[in-house]
N, C-alpha and C positions, 0 to 999 in steps of 0.2 A: 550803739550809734547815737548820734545827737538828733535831736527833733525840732521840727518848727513846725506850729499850727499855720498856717495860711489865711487869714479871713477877707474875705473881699465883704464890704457894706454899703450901701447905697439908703439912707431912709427908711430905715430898719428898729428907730430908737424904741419903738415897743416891745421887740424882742432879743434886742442886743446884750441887755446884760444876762441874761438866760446862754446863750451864744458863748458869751466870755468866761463866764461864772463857771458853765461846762466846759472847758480847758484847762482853767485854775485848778479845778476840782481833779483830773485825773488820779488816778490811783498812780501810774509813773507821770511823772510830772512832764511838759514838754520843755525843752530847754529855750527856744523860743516862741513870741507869740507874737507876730507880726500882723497889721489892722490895715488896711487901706481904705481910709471912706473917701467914696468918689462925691465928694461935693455936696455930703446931706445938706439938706435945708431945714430937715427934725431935728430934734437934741441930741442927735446920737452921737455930735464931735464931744461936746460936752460929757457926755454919758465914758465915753472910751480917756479923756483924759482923765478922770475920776479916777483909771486904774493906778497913774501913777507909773512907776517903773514896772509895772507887773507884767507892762506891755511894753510893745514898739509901735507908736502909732504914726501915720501916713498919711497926712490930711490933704488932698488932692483936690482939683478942680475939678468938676461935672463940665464936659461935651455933648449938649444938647443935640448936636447933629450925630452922632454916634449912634448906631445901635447898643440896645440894655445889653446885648448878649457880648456885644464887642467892651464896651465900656467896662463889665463884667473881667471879660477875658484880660484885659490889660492892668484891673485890679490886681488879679493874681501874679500877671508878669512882674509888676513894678512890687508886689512883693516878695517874693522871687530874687529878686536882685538883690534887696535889702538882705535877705536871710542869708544864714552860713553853713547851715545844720544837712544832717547826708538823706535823713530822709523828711516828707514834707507832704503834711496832711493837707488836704484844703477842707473849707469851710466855708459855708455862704452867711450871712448876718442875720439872719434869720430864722439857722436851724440850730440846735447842738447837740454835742456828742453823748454816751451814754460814760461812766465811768471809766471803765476798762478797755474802753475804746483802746487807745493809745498802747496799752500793758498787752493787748493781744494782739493788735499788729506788728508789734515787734518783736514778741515770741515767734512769729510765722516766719519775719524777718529771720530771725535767728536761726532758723531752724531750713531757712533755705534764702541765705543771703544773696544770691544771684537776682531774686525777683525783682521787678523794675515798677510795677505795682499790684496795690494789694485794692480790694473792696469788700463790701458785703451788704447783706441786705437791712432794710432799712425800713422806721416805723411812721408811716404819713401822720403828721397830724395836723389840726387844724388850726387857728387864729389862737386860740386861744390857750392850744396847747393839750387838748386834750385828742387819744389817740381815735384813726379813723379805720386804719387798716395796716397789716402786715409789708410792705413791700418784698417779695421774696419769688424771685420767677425763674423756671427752673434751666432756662436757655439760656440763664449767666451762670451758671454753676456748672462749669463745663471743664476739663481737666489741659485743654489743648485750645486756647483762643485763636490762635491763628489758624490753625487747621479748620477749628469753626466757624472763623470768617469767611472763610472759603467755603466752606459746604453750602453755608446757606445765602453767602454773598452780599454780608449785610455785615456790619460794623455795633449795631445795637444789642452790647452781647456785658451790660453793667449796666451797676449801679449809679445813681446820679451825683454830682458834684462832690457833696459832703462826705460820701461814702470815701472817696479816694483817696490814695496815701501813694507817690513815687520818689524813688529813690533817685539823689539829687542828679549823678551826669546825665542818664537817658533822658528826666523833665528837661534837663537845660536844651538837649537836643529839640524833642517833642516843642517845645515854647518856641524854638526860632524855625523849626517849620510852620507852626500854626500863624506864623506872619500870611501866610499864603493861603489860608483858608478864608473861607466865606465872612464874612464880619457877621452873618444873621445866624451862624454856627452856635450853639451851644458850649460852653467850655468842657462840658464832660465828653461831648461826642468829638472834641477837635484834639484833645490830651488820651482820654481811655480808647476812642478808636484806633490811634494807630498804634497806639502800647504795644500791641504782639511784634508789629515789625523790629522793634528794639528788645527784644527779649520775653519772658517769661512771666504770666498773671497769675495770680493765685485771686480765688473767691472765697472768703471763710463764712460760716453758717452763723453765729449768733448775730442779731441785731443791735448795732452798737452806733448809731446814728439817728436823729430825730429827722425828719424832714417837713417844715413844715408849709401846704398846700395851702396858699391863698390864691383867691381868686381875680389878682391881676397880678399872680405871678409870671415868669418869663416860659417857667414851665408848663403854667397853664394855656398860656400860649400859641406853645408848640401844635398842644396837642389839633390846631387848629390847620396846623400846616405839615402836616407828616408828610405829602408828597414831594415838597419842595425842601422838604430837613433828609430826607432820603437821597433827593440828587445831589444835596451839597455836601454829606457824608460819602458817598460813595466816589465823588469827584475830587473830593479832600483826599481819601483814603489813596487814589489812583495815583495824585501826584505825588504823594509821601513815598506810595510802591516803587514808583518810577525810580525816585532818587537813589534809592534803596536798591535797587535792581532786583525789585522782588513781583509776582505777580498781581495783574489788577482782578476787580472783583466787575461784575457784571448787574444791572440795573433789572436788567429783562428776566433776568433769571432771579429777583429777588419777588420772593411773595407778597410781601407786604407792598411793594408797588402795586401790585395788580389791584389789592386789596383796597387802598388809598383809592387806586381811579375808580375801581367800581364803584365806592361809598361816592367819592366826586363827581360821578353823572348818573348816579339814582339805578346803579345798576349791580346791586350785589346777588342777584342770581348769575351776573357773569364769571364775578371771583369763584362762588362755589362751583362754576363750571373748569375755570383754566387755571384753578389752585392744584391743582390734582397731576395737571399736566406740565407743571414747571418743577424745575430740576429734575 
């Protein structure tokens, strides 16, 4: 099957050619590699047309009034469209793949073409590039995703952006529902969360992605608003279910809510009291 890298970039030129250089490099080569920078003001337009024809590059306007996470999102979309290829990695500008990246997700491919995507776990690192920590948690490595979206009623069951790889008709679907999602959404939770409704995940074990952790990233962000990235996951997830005619997942019965509020009003002897008693 034919390949396209996906890069969305945003003022990333410090770590971009690191980014690019790990695509060129794979061991199966991708057949395409398409760039969208949304409107750097670094040298990273500069840096990306250096490559020459080795790319497809997509030099786009910055919307100020946009959320990073939407702005982000529509990166991906408008590259998306440009590409031709069946299946399609993303990639953020700022992390890159390991070699063999590309050569094992399309073994897994091969080996059970049905799947609609693939991830796996991932190696934080920091500014500079040097490693922080393993990314590897054992609630995505799970055989049945949809089954355990439902068990635990929660949609956070992957790996992050870079990690993902889907196969082209389901993304196309996934992309024009996620018009209807939250614009403060993340793109991995607005594409991998509703993945199971359209078919079948697979989670492979080696770490074949960099991801790297700065401290005004989007990601880092997040981790400031779990209780509000929770409601807009599981409200995303509802209406997807809806269209779908498949069932919805439940807020109250998801732990990690409870968890969130207790931290948010100075009360986490209450989580350790009503963690026990949900689901």
């Amino acid at each position: 099957m034919s390949t396209a890298v996906l890069i969305n970039n945003y003022n990333n030129g410090t770590w971009l050619r690191a980014c690019v250089d790990s695509v060129l490099t794979q061991t199966r080569p991708a057949d395409e590699i398409i760039v969208y920078d949304d409107g750097s003001t670094d040298d990273s337009v500069s840096i990306l047309r250096s490559y020459g024809d080795s790319i497809t590059l997509i030099a786009g306007l910055h919307d100020h009034s946009r959320h990073p996470r939407d702005s982000a999102f529509s990166a991906i979309y408008a590259a998306f469209e440009a590409s031709s290829s069946e299946h399609l990695y993303l990639l953020d500008g700022d992390d890159f793949f390991f070699p063999e990246k590309i050569r094992l997700y399309e073994e897994a491919w091969a080996a059970r073409p049905e799947l609609v995507l693939i991830n796996a776990p991932m190696l934080r690192i920091d500014a500079a590039g040097l490693p922080l920590i393993e990314e590897r948690e054992p609630k995505k490595h799970v055989s049945d995703h949809l089954a355990e979206t439902y068990r635990v009623q929660d949609t956070d069951l992957y790996y992050w952006t870079s990690s993902l790889a889907f196969r082209r008709e389901p993304l196309k679907r996934m992309l024009a529902a996620s018009r209807q999602s939250d614009p403060n959404l993340a793109t991995d939770s607005r594409l991998a969360g509703i993945a199971p409704l359209y078919g079948t995940i697979a989670t492979l074990n080696p770490i074949l992605t960099a991801w790297r952790r700065l401290p005004h990233s989007l990601s880092h962000r997040f981790l400031t608003s779990l209780s509000k990235n929770l409601r807009a996951r599981h409200s995303y997830f509802n209406y997807v279910a809806s269209q779908l005619g498949a069932a919805r997942i439940h807020l109250w019965r998801n732990k990690e809510f409870y968890r969130g509020l207790a931290r948010g009003i100075g009360l986490a002897p209450f989580y350790r009291l009503v963690r026990k008693r949900v689901i």
